[in-house]
C-alpha positions in Angstrom: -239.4 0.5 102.7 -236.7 1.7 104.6 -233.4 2.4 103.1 -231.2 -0.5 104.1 -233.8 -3.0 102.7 -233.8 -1.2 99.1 -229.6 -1.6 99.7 -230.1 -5.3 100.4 -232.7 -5.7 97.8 -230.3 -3.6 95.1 -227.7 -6.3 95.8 -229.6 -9.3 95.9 -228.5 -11.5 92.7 -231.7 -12.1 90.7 -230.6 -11.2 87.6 -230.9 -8.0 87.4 -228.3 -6.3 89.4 -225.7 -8.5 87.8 -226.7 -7.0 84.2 -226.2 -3.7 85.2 -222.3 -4.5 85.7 -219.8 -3.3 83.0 -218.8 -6.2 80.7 -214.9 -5.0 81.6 -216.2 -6.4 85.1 -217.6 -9.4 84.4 -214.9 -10.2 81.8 -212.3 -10.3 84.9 -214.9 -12.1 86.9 -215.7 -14.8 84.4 -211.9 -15.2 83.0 -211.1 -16.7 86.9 -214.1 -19.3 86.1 -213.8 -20.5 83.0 -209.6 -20.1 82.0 -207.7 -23.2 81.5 -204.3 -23.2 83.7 -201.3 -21.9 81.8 -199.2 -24.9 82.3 -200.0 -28.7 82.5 -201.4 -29.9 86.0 -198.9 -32.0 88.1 -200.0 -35.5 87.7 -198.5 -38.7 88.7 -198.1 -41.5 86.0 -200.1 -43.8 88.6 -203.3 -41.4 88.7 -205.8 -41.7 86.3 -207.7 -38.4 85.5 -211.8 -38.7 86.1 -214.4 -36.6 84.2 -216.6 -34.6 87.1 -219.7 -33.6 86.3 -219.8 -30.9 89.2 -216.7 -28.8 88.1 -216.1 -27.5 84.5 -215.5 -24.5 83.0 -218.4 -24.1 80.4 -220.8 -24.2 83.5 -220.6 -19.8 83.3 -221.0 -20.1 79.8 -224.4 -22.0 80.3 -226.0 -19.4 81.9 -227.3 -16.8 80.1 -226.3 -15.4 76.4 -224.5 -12.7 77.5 -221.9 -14.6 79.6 -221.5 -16.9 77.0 -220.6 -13.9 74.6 -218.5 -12.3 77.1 -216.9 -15.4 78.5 -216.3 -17.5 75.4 -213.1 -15.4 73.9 -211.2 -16.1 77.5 -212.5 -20.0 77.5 -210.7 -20.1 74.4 -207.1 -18.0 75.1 -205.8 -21.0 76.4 -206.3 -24.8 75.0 -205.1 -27.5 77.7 -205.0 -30.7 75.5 -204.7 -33.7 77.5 -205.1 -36.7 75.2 -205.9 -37.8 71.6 -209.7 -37.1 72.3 -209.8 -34.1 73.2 -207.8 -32.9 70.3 -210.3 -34.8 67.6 -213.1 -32.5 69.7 -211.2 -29.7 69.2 -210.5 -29.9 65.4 -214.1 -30.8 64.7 -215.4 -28.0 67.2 -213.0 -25.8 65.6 -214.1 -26.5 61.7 -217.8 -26.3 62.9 -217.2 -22.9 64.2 -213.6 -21.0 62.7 -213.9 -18.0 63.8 -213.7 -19.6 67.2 -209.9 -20.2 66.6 -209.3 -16.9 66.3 -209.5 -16.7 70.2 -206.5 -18.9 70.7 -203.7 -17.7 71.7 -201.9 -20.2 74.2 -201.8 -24.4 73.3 -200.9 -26.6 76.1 -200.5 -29.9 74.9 -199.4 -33.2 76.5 -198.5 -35.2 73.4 -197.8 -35.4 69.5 -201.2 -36.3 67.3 -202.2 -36.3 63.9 -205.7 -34.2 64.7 -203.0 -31.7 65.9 -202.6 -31.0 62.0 -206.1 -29.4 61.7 -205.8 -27.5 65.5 -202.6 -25.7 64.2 -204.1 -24.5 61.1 -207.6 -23.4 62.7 -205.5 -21.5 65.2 -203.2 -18.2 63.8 -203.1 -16.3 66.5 -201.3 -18.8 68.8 -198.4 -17.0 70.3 -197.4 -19.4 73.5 -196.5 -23.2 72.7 -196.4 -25.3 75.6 -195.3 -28.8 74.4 -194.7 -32.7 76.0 -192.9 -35.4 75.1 -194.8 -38.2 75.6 -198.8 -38.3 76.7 -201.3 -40.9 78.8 -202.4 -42.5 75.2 -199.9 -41.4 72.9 -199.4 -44.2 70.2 -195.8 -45.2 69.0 -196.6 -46.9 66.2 -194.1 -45.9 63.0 -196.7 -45.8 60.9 -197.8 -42.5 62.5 -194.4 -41.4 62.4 -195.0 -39.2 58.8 -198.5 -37.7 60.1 -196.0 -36.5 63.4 -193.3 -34.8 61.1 -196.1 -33.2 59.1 -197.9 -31.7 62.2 -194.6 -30.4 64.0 -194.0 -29.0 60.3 -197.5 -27.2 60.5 -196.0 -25.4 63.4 -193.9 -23.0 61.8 -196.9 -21.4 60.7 -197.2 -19.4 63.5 -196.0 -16.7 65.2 -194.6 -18.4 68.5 -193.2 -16.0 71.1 -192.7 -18.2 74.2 -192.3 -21.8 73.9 -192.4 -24.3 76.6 -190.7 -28.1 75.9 -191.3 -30.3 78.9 -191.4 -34.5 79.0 -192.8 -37.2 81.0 -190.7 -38.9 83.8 -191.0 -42.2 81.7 -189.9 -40.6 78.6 -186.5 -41.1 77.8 -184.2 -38.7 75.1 -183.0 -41.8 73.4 -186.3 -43.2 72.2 -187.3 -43.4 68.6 -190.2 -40.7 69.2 -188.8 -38.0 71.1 -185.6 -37.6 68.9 -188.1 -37.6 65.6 -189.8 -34.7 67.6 -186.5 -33.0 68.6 -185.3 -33.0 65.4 -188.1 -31.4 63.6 -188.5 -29.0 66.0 -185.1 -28.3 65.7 -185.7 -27.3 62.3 -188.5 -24.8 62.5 -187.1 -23.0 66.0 -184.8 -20.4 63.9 -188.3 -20.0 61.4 -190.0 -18.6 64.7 -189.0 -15.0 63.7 -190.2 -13.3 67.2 -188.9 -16.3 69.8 -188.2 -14.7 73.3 -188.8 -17.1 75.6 -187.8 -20.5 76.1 -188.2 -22.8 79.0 -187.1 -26.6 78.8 -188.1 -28.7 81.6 -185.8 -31.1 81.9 -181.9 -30.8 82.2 -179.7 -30.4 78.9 -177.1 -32.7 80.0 -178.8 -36.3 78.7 -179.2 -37.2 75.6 -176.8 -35.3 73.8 -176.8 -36.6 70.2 -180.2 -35.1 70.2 -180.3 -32.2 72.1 -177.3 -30.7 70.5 -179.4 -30.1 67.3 -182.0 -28.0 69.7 -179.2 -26.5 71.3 -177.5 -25.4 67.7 -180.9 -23.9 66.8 -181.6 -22.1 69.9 -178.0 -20.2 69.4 -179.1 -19.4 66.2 -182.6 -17.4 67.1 -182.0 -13.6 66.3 -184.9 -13.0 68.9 -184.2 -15.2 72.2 -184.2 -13.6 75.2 -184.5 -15.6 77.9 -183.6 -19.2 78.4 -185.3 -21.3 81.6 -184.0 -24.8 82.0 -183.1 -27.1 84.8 -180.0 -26.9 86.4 -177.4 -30.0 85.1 -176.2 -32.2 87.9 -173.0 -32.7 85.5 -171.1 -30.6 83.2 -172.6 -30.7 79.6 -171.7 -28.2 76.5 -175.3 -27.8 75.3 -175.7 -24.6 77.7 -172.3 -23.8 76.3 -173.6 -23.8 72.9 -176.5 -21.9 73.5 -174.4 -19.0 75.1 -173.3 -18.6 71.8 -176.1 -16.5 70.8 -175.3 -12.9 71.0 -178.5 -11.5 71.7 -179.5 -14.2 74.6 -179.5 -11.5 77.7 -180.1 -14.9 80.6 -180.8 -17.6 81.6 -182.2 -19.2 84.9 -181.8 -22.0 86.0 -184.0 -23.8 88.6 -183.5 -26.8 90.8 -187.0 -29.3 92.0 -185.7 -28.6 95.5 -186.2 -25.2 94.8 -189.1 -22.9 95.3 -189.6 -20.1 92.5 -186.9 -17.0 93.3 -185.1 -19.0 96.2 -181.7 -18.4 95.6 -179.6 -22.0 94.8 -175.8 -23.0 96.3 -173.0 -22.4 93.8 -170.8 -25.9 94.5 -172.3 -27.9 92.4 -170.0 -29.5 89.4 -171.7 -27.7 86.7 -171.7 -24.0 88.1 -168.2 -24.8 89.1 -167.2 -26.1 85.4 -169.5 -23.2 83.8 -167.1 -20.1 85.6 -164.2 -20.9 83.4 -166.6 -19.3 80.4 -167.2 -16.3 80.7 -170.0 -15.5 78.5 -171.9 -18.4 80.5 -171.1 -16.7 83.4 -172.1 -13.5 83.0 -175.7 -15.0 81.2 -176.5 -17.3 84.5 -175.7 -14.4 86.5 -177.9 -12.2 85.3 -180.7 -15.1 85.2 -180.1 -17.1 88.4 -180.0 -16.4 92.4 -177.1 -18.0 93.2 -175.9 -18.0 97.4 -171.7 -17.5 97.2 -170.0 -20.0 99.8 -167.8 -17.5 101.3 -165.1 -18.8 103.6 -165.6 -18.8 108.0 -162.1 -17.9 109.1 -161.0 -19.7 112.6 -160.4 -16.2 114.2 -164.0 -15.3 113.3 -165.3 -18.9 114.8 -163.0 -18.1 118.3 -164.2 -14.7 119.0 -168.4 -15.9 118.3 -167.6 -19.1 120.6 -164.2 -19.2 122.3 -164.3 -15.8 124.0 -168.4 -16.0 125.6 -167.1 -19.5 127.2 -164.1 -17.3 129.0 -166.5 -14.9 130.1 -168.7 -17.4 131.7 -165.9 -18.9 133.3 -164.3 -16.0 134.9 -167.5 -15.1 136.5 -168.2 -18.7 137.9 -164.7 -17.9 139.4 -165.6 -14.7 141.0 -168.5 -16.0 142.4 -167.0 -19.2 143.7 -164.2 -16.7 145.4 -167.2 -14.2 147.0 -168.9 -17.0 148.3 -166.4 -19.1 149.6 -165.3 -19.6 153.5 -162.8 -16.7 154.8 -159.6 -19.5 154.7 -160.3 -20.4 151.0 -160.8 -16.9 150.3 -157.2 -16.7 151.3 -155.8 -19.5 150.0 -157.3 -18.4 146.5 -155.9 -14.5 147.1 -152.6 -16.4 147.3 -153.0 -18.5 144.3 
């Protein structure tokens, strides 16, 4: 056999070849396959999601043993939750199997449920909170309002470092269930001992009976860093409030017009109302790419435009003089 067939025969995927790879490898390989996306999918209210039987993520982790062993601790690292179902699943995966829920370390969640009770507790090592107000098949009845309070209570169990509060664009501030949520979370934000992140995804300028509360809490955290919100259309205090935290070091704000680092316009009514404090200032600053509208001056706008036109013109005129008849010629010498 000559030596380029023994190469092609080496890297021919029969089973073999692929078990002589380091497990470092197929770790990396594996954690593309079979990892949940860090934040919720962008889906419109109208869309129903559809179960597809030709893409999942435990496909790789029906393979063979050894990709289920290598695979399964990165399956688990991040727990996208999308409705009330998947999160009775999860609790009664999780108490089948605890030392499972030792590989979690990031919940996404797009709702408020009482199975979330069991999750939290099954779950220690969770470190990244990503949380919406609001989800597909979320119940409002006030009966469940007691089992809610209880699991948002359950989270000051852990040991949250980045947290993530977002809401649907039919969910409103003002509602009975959102401003139960608010408040309890409110409550247990300045428990969350090692805090350093914090993105809400909505802007803090509505609703701000109940946002002040959050806003009161989050000045309070002896370990925020960073603050990511949207950017106000009006002026509201609630940022102003939060500024009041000494250790805060920035915040960015973002715009949905915006792509991620694309620098934003400073005219708009709240940047203009947030330079009169300068602790606000200097914390958007150093957070947020912000373009300065610097002034054109008329002199500058006459030499780019004004002085090119007299150019032209005085060479159409010496042109016009070369090629016209020997008695114009004079005539125009005489002009």
């Amino acid at each position: 056999m000559s030596p380029f067939r023994r190469t092609i025969s080496w890297i021919t995927v029969d089973g073999t070849c692929i078990a002589r790879f380091p497990e470092e490898i197929l770790h990396q390989i594996l954690r593309l396959c079979v990892s949940a996306p860090p934040t919720p999918p962008a889906r419109p209210s109208w869309h129903v999601r559809q179960q597809s039987c030709n893409r999942s993520r435990t496909a790789a982790l029906l393979v063979c043993k050894s990709w289920l062993r290598i695979a399964t601790p990165a399956f688990y690292k991040t727990v996208l939750l999308q409705s009330e179902e998947q999160a009775i699943m999860l609790s009664s995966t999780l108490v089948a199997n605890p030392p499972l829920g030792r590989y979690v370390r990031s919940l996404v969640i797009l709702g408020v449920w009482s199975a979330l009770g069991d999750v939290v507790k099954l779950c220690p090592g969770v470190v990244s909170l990503d949380l919406t107000l609001g989800g597909p098949r979320e119940s409002v009845a006030i009966c469940q309002m007691k089992e809610i309070a209880i699991v948002i209570s359950g989270l000051q169990s852990l040991d949250i470092r980045n947290f993530a509060l977002r809401k649907l664009p039919n969910v409103y501030l003002t509602q009975h269930r959102p401003r139960l949520i608010i408040s309890y979370l409110s409550k247990i934000i300045p428990k969350w001992q090692r805090l350093e992140n914090v993105h809400v995804a909505f802007p803090l300028s509505t609703g701000l009976n109940v946002i002040l509360p959050l806003a009161t809490a989050l000045a309070c955290s002896t370990s925020l860093r960073i603050l990511r919100t949207q950017l106000p259309v009006v002026w509201s205090p609630v940022l102003l409030k939060i500024s009041e935290n000494p250790y805060l070091e920035k915040i960015e704000l973002w715009n949905l017009f915006l792509t991620d680092g694309e620098a934003m316009v400073g005219t708009g009514l709240f940047l203009k109302e947030a330079r009169r404090h300068q602790r606000l200032a200097d914390l958007i600053k150093a957070g947020t790419r912000i373009i300065r509208a610097r002034a054109h001056t008329v002199g500058g706008f006459e030499q780019a435009m004004v002085v090119p036109i007299r150019t032209e013109v005085n060479a159409l005129t010496s042109a016009t003089i070369a090629s016209s008849p020997p008695l114009f010629h004079h005539l125009s010498l005489h002009v």
